[in-house]
N, C-alpha and C positions, 0 to 999 in steps of 0.2 A: 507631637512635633508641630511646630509652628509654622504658619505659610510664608514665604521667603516673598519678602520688598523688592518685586521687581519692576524695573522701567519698563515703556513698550520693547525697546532694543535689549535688554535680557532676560525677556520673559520668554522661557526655552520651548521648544516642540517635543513634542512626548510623540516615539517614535516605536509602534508595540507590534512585537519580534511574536508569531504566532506560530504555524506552520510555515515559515519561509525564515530558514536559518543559513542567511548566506547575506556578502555584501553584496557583489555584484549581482544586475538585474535586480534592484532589490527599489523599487518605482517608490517606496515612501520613502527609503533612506538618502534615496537619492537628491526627491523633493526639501528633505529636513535639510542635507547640507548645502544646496546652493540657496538656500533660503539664507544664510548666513547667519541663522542664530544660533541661541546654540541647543544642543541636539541630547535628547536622554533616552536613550535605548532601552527598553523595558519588554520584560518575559515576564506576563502570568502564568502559572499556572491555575485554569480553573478546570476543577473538576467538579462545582456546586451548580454552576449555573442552568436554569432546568433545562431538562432533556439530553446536557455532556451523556454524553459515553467517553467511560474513563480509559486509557488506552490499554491496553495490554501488559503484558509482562515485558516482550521483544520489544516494544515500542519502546516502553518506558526507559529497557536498557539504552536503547542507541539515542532517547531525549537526552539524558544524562551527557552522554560524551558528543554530541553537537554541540549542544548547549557548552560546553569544555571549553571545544573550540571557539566556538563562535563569542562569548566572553573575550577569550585569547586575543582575538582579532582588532574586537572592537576596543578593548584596552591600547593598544599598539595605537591605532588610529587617533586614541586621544579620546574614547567615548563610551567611559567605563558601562557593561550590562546592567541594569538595576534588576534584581528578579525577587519578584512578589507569587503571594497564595492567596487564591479567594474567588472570589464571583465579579467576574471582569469588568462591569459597569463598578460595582462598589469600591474594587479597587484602583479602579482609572479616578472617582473623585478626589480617591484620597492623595495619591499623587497630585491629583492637580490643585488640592487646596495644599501642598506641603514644599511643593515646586515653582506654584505662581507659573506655570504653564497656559498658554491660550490656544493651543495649535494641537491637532489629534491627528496622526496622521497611521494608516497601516494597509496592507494589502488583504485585500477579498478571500473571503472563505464562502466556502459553498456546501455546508452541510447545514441540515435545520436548525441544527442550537446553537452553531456558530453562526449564521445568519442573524436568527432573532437576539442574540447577544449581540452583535456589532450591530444593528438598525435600534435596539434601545439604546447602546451606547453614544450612536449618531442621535438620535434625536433629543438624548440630554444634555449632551454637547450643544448642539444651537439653542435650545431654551437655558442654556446659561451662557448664549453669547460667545459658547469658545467654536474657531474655524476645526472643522472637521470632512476630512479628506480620507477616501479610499481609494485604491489601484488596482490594477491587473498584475497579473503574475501567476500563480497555480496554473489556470488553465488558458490553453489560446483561445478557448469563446467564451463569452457570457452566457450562460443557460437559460435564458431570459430572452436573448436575443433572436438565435438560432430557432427560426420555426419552419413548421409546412408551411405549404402555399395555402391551406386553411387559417394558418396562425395557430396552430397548435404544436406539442413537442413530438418529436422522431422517438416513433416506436418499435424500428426496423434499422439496423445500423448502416446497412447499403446506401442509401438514400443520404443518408446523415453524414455518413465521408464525405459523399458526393459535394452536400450544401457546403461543409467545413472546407473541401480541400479546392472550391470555386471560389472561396468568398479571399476578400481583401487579404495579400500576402501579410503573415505576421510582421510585428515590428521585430526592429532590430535589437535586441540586448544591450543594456546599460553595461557600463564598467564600472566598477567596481569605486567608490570614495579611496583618497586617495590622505586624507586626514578628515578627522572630526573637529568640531568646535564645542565639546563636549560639556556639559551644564555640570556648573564646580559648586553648586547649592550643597545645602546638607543632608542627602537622599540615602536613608537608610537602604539597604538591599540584603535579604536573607543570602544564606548560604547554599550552595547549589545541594548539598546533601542533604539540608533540611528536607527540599523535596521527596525525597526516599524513592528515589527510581532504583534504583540500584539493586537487585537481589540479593538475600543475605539468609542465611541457615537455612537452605545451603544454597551458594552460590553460582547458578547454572550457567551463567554466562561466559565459558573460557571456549565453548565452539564459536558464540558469537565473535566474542574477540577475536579467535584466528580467523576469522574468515570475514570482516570486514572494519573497512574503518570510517569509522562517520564523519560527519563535516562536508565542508566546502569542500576542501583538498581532497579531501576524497573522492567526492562527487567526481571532481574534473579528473582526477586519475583514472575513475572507471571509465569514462569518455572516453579517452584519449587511449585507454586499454582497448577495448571497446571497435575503435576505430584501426586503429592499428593490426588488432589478431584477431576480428569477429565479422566484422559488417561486410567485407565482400565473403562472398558465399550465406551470410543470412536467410536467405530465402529457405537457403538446402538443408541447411544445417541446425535452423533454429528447434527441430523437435525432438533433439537427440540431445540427453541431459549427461551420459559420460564425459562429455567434455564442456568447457566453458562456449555456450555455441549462440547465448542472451546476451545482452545491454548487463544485466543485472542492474540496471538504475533505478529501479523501481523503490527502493526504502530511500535512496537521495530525492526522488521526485515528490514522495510522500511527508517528506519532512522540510522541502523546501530547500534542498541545501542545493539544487541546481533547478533551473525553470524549461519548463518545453520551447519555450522561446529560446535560450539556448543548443538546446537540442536541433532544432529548427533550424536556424540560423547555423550549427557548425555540419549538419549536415548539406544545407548550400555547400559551404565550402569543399567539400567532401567529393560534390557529384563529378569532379572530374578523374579522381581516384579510385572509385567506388563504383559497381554494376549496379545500375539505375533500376534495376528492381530487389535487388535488393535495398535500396534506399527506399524505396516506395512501399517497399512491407514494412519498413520496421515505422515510417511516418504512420501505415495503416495501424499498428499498433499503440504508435501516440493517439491514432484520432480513438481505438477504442477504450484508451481512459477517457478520453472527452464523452464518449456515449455515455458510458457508465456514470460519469458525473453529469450531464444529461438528464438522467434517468431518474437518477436522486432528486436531482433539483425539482421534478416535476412529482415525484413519488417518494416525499420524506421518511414514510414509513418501509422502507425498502428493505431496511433486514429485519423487519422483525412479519413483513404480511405479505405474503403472496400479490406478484405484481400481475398473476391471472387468477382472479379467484376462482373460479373452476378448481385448483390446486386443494381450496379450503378443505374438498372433501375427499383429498386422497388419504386410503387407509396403511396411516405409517404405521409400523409395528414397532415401539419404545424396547429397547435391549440394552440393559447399560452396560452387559458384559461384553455384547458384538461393540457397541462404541468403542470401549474403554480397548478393547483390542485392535481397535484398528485408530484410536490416540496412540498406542503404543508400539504402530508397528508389528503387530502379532496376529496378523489377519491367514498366514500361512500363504499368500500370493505375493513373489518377491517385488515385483515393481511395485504394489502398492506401501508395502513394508518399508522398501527403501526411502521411496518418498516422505513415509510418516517421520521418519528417523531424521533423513537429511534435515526436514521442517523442526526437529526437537533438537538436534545436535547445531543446526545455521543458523535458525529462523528463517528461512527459506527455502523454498522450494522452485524444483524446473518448473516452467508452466505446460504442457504438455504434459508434467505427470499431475500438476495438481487435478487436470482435470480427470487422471484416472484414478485416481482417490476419490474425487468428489463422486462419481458415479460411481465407485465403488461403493461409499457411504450410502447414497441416496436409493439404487437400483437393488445392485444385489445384497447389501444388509437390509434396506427398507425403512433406514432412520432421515430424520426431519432434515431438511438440508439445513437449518438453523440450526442444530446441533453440532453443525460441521463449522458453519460459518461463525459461533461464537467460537469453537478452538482455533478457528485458523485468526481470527482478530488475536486472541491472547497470545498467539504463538508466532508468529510473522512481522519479522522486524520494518514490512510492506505493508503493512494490514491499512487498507484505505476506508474508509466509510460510504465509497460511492464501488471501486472495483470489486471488494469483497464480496458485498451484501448481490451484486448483480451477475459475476460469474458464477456465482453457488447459487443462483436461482436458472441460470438461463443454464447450466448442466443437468442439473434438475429437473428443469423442463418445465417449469413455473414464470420462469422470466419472459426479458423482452427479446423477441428476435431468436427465442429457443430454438436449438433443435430438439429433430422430432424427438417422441419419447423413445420410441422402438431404438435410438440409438442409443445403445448400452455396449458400452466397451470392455472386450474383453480382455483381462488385464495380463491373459499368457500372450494373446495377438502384440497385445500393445507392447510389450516389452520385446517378443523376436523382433519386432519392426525398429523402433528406435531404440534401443538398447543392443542390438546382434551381438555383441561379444560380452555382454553382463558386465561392462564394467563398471557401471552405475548402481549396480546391487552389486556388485562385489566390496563396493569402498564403502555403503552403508549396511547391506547385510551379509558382515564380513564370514557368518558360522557356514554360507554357503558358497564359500570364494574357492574353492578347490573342487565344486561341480565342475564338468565339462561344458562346454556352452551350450549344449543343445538339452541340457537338463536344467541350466539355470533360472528359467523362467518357471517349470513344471518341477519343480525336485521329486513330488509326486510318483510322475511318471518312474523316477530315474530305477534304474534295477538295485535291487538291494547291496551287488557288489559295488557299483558305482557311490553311494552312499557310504559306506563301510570305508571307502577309500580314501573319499571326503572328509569322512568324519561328523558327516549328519547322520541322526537321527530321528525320524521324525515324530514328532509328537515330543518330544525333549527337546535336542538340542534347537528346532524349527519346528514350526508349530505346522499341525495336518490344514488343510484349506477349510478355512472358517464356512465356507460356501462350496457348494457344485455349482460352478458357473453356468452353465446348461438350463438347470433347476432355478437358479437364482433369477435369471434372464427370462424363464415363463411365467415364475411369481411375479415379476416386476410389470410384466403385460398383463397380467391377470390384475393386480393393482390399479393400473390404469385407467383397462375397461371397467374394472367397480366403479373407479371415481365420475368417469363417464354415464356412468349408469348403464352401463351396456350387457353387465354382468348376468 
């Protein structure tokens, strides 16, 4: 394909759609259309460029159908998607020698490969003279920015709200373009299947489908859901996963299709409607994605190496039968069962159980928390590169700002306390939906006629307790103290 004769006045902006799949708040598309030229919207997909980690399985399904949308959108406005495959510097020349483009414009990414891929892409760009522009958006800080009073990064999350929630109010949210001036060059663009996000023999994704819908409009629907039946009473309500009691925004924030600026900003709106602490928790839970991206930025190697290495020489015990059993839900402890299911059947999970799964993985099985944290990326249509790799280490007890190790949760507690009437294990482990509630957590326990009447079985129909929690809970200290050297 030949590079396209263009004048100063239509040589277009190349305007590249990464993790921030939405119009509004959207600071480079913004910049491309009041620039007045015209405008060409571009989605790589790279998965070559070194260091990507390639998404997930959930991921990939809900890229697929943003991307849907977000094409849909940008067609309507006049500024059709071009979408390419490759290693994101080689493919941004080839557009630009094919477009006669001089202008690069895109929003900030904050993971290591996506980094070093956008600062080569920036510096090719001026050594061939084209203008090249990046933005805010993903997070309300720069991780760069945001230091101690030594000039170093927040190792402790208290401190780190503190500096976030002192420093200069966020900006206010863009709106949305209102039409494009869209580049009518001759710009080939693949077909969104070609990508092959999409699951196929066999096709697992019809839980995702029911239970969300991706894009922009989605995003603001969960909001506005969100807002309406959740956010007063958050405070109280947020650890009890039978009912919708989360934002669940968390796979829109991770794909870009709404910005915490947003969020920010409709929650001003909000505080005269809404109990000021419960607004002030769920803000504390934006600033703890900001930690975690935080963290990353300062500790690239975050899910693959202990961010205390003291950890290096904790003795995990490798079991790929206990893994594979508590990937599938069959640990014999219903909170954590439920969770694994809910996570295989939604691609998500409550947060409040993820963390009794994760210490279930880590304490009472004794596997690598890496172990956990590569299924939970493959499997979490959320799966972030900065929050995953750092709640599966600070549960752990290897991260930053852990708790202590001694806290091991126990998963029959955990379930009477927010769960009391099972309904959260009864919608995903449906074989023990007809225990009484004060068996639901322990089936165990339950008398064999209580069982019989139910219609469990255990060790058949429900699997016997993969662990003695008891037992599991003094090997997990005795762990410890070995790695300590105390042993």
């Amino acid at each position: 394909m030949s590079a396209v004769k263009a004048t100063p006045s239509d040589k277009p902006v190349i305007v590249l759609f990464r993790h921030d799949l939405r119009l509004a708040d959207n600071r480079a598309l913004s910049a491309a259309t009041t620039s007045g030229r015209p405008v060409l919207p571009v989605f790589i997909l790279d998965e070559e460029s070194r260091g990507t980690r390639p998404l997930g399985g959930a991921r990939r399904w809900w890229l697929h159908k943003s991307l849907e949308r977000l094409a849909e959108k940008l067609a309507e406005l006049g500024g059709p998607l071009t979408l390419r495959k490759g290693k994101m510097v080689e493919v941004v020349k080839a557009l630009v020698d094919e477009s006669g483009a001089d202008t690069l414009l895109w929003n900030r990414r904050y993971d290591p490969a996506s980094m070093a891929a956008d600062k080569a892409l920036k510096q090719w760009a001026r050594e061939s003279n084209l203008a090249a522009e990046s933005f805010d958006g993903h997070l309300l800080h720069e991780p760069s920015l945001v230091t101690t009073g030594n000039g170093g990064p927040y190792k402790v999350y208290t401190p780190f709200w503190r500096a976030l929630a002192s420093s200069d109010e966020p900006r206010p949210p863009l709106g949305a373009p209102r039409a494009l001036n869209g580049f009518r060059g001759p710009i080939e663009s693949m077909k969104l299947a070609a990508f092959e996000l999409l699951p196929s023999q066999p096709d697992w994704s019809g839980g995702l489908r029911a239970a969300w819908m991706p894009g922009e409009e989605g995003a603001q629907a969960r909001l506005r859901s969100f807002f309406a039946d959740t956010l007063a009473g958050y405070g109280e309500n947020r650890d009890l996963p039978g009912t919708v009691t989360t934002s669940r925004l968390s796979p829109h924030l991770a794909h870009g299709e709404i910005t915490p600026y947003q969020i920010w900003d409709a929650l001003k709106q909000e505080a005269s409607s809404a109990p000021g602490g419960d607004i002030e928790k769920f803000r504390k839970e934006i600033g703890w994605r900001e930690f975690c991206h935080h963290l990353l930025f300062h500790n690239p190697d975050l899910a693959t190496k202990n961010y205390n290495s003291a950890f290096d020489a904790f003795p995990w015990r490798p079991d790929k039968a206990r893994l594979a059993a508590w990937q599938r839900g069959r640990t014999g402890y219903p909170i954590v069962d439920a969770g694994m299911r809910e996570l295989w059947q939604t691609g998500w999970m409550h947060n409040r159980v993820r963390m009794v799964v994760a210490s279930f993985l880590t304490k009472h099985l004794l596997q690598d928390w890496r172990q956990g944290e590569v299924w939970f990326w493959d499997t979490l249509v959320d799966a972030d590169p900065a929050s995953n790799p750092a709640n599966w280490q600070w549960v752990a007890g290897s991260g930053a700002d852990a708790a202590p190790y001694f806290r091991i949760f126990n998963p029959v507690l955990q379930g009477e306390k927010f769960d009391p009437d099972g309904a959260y294990v009864r919608r995903f482990v449906p074989e023990l939906a007809k225990l009484p509630d004060r068996f639901i957590h322990k089936p165990w326990q339950a008398p064999e006629r209580a069982l019989s009447k139910a219609g469990v079985k255990l060790g058949e129909t429900y699997p016997v307790p993969a662990v003695d929690h008891g037992r599991a809970r003094e090997r997990a200290l005795a762990a410890h103290k070995e790695m300590k050297g105390d042993a």
